[in-house]
C-alpha positions as a printed NumPy array, in Angstrom:
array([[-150.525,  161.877,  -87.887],
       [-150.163,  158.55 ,  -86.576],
       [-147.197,  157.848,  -88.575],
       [-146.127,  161.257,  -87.044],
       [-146.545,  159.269,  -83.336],
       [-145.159,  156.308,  -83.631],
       [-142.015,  158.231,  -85.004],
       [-141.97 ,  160.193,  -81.28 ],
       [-142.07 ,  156.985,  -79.923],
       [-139.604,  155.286,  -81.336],
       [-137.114,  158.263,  -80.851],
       [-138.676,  158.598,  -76.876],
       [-137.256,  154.943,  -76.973],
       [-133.853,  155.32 ,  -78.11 ],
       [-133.438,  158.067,  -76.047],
       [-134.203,  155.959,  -73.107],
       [-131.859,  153.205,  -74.137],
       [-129.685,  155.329,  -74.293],
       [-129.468,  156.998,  -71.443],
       [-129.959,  154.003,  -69.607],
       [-126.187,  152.481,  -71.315],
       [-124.743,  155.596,  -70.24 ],
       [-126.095,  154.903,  -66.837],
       [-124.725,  151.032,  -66.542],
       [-121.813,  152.766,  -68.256],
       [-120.871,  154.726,  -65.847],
       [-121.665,  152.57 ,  -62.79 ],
       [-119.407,  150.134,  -64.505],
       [-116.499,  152.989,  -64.416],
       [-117.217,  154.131,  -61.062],
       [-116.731,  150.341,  -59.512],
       [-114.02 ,  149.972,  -60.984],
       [-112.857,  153.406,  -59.613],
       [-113.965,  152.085,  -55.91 ],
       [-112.167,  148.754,  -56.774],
       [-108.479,  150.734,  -57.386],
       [-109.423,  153.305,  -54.89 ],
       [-109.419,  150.271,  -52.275],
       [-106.46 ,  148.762,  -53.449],
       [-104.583,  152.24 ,  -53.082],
       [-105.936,  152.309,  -49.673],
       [-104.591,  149.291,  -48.494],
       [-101.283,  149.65 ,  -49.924],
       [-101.017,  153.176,  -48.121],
       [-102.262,  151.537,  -44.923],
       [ -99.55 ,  148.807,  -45.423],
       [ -96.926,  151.658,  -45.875],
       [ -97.887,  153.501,  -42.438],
       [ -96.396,  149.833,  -40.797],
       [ -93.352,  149.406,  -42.315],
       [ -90.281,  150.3  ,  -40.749],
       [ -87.42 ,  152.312,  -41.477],
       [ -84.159,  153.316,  -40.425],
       [ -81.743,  150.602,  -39.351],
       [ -82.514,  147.538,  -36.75 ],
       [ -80.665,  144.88 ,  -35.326],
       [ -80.881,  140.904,  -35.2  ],
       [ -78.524,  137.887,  -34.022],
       [ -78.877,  134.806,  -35.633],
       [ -78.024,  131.849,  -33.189],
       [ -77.599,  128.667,  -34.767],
       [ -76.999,  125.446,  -32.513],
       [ -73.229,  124.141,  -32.166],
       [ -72.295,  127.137,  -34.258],
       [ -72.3  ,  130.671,  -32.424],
       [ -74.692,  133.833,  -32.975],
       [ -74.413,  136.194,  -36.326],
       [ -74.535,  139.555,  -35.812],
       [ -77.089,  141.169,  -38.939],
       [ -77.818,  145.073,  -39.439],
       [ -81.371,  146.035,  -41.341],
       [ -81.15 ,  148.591,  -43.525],
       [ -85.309,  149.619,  -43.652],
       [ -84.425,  152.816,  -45.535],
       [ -83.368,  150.342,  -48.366],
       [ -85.825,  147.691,  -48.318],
       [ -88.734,  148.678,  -45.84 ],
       [ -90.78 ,  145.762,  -46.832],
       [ -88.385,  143.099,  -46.97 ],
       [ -86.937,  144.431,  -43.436],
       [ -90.56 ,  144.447,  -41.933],
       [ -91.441,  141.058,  -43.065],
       [ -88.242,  139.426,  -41.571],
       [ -88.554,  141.111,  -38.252],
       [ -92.174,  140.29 ,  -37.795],
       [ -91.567,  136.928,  -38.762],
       [ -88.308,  136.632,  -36.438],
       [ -90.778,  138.43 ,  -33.583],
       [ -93.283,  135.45 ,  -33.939],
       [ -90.82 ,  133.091,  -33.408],
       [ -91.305,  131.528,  -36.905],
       [ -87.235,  130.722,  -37.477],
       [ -86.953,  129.063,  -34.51 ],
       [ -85.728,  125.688,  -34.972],
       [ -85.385,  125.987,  -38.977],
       [ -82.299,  125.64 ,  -40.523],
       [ -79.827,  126.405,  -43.321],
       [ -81.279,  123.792,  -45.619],
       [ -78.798,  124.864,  -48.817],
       [ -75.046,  125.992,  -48.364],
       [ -72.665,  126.64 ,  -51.433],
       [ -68.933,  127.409,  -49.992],
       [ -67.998,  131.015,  -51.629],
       [ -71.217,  131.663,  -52.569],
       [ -73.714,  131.707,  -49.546],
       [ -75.985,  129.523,  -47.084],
       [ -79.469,  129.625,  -47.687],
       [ -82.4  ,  128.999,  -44.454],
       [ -85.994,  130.272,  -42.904],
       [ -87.701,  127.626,  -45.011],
       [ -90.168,  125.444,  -42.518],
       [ -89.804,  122.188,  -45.172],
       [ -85.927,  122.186,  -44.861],
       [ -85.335,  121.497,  -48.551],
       [ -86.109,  125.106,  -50.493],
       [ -89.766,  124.587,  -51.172],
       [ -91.666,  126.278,  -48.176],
       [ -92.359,  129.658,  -46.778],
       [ -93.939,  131.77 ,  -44.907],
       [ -98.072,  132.191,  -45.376],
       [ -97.637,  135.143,  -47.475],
       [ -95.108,  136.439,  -50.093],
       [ -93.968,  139.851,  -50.472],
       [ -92.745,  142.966,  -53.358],
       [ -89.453,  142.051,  -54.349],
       [ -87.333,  145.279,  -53.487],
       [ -84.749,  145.468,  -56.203],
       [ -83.996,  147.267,  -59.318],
       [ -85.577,  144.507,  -61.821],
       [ -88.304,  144.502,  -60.268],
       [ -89.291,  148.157,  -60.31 ],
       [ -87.425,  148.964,  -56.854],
       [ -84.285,  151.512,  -56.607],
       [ -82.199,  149.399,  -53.879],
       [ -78.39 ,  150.639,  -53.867],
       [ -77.498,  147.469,  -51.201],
       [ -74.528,  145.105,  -52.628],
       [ -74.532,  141.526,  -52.537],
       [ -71.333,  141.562,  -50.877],
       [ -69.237,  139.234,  -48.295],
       [ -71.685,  139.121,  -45.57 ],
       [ -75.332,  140.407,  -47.455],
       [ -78.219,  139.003,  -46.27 ],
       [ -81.119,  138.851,  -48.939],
       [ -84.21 ,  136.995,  -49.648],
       [ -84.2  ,  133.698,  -51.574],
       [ -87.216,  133.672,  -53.869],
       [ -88.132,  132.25 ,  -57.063],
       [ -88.405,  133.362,  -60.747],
       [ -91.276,  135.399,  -60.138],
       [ -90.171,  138.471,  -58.68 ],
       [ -92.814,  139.002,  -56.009],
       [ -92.074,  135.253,  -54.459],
       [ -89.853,  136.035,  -51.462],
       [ -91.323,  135.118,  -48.01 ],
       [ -89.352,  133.917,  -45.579],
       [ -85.841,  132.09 ,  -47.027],
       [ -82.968,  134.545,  -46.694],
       [ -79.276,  134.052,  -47.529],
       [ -75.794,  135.026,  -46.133],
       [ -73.584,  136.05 ,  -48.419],
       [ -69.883,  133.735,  -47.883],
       [ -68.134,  135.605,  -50.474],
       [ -69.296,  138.5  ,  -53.069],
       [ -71.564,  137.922,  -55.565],
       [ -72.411,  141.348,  -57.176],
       [ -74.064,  139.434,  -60.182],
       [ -77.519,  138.879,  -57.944],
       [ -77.231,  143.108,  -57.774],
       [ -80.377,  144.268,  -58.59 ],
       [ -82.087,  140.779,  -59.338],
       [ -82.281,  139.56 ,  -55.573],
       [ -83.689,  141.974,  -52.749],
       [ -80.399,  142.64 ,  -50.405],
       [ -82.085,  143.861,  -47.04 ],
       [ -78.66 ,  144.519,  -44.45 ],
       [ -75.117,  143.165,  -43.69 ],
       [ -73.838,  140.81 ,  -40.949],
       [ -71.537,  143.363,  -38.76 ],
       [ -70.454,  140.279,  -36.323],
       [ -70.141,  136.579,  -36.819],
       [ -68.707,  136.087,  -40.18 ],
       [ -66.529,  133.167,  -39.091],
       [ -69.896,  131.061,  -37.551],
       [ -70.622,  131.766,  -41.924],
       [ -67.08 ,  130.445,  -42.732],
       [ -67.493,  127.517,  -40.373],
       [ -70.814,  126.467,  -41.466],
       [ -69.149,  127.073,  -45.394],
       [ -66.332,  124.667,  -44.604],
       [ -68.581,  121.657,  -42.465],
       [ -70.991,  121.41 ,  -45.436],
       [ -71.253,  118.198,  -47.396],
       [ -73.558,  119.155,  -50.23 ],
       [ -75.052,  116.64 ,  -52.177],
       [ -75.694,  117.867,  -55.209],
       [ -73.807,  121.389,  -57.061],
       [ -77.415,  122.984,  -55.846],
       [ -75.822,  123.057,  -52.333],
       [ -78.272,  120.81 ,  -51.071],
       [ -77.832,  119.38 ,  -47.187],
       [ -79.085,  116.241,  -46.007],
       [ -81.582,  117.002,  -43.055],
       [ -79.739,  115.735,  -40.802],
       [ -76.913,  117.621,  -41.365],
       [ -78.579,  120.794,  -41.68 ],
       [ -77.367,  123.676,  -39.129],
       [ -80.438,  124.663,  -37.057],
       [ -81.506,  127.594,  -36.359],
       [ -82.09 ,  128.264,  -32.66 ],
       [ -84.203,  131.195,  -32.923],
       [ -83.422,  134.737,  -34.65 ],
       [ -83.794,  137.298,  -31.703],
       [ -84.692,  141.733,  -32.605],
       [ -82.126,  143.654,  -30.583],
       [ -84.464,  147.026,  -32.153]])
């Protein structure tokens, strides 16, 4: 008989201990549930700001003249957003085009002038590599964001296009096209004394930036 009761106990017991794994368990599952639950909320919330549709901006850089840049938002909403908040702050004004390749493209928006700085935060990297359908062409006049090898690096360096370069299709995040000013790009192109093959301009010789101003 005792035997009897200490066998009800001990199965009592493992009942418990069981039920209470099953309980940590599933506490365990449901955080993590809250934890992706949050993460989808945010990104949603992000999504209700970004823009779409197409906007304007003018590039004026010093001694130089304005360019004239479409955004395409409907292409790359996040990369579009991110530029024209940043160019709303007021953060390109006075930067410059710290890296300028003839036939290939000149390179600015970073605050350190020489390719290593940014904006506080970096953003998705809209293009087909990278997860992201984006039919824009790196063509004569693209502008697209500069980033590193990770794809999600971009922040604020962008690049003009001088002359087509289809091989950064669907590697780099293409954002619009410059519909005016093209020959401020060829004049900058032909003034630049690189001094390295990495395009790299002395900082004194870099073209500034006067300020990047939203036309809509």
């Amino acid at each position: 008989m005792k035997k009897a009761g200490y066998l009800l106990l001990a199965a009592l017991l493992s009942l418990t201990m069981l039920a209470g794994c099953q309980k940590a368990s599933g506490e365990t599952k449901e955080e993590s549930t809250e934890g992706r639950t949050e993460k989808e909320e945010a990104e949603k919330e992000e999504a209700k700001d970004l823009l779409s549709g197409k906007h304007h901006v003018e590039i004026q850089v010093k001694d130089y003249g304005t360019i004239k840049v479409e955004l395409d938002a409907d292409a790359a909403p996040v990369t579009v957003t991110n530029f024209v908040d940043l160019a709303k702050e007021g953060f390109y004004d006075g930067l410059t085009f710290h890296r300028i390749m003839s036939g290939f493209m000149i390179q600015g928006g970073d605050p350190r002038g020489d390719g290593t700085g940014g904006s506080d935060k970096t953003i998705k990297g809209e293009f087909a590599t990278n997860g992201v359908e984006n039919n824009l062409s790196h063509t004569r006049g693209a502008i697209s964001m500069a980033r590193s090898r990770a794809n999600d690096s971009a922040s604020s360096q962008f690049f003009i296009v001088h002359e087509d370069s289809k091989h950064l299709d669907g590697s780099y995040a293409a954002f619009g096209y410059v519909t005016e000013g093209m020959e401020v790009v060829d004049q900058i192109c032909e003034d630049a004394r690189p001094t390295d093959d990495n395009g790299t301009i002395p900082s004194e010789e870099q073209p500034v930036i006067e300020t990047v101003k939203v036309i809509d």
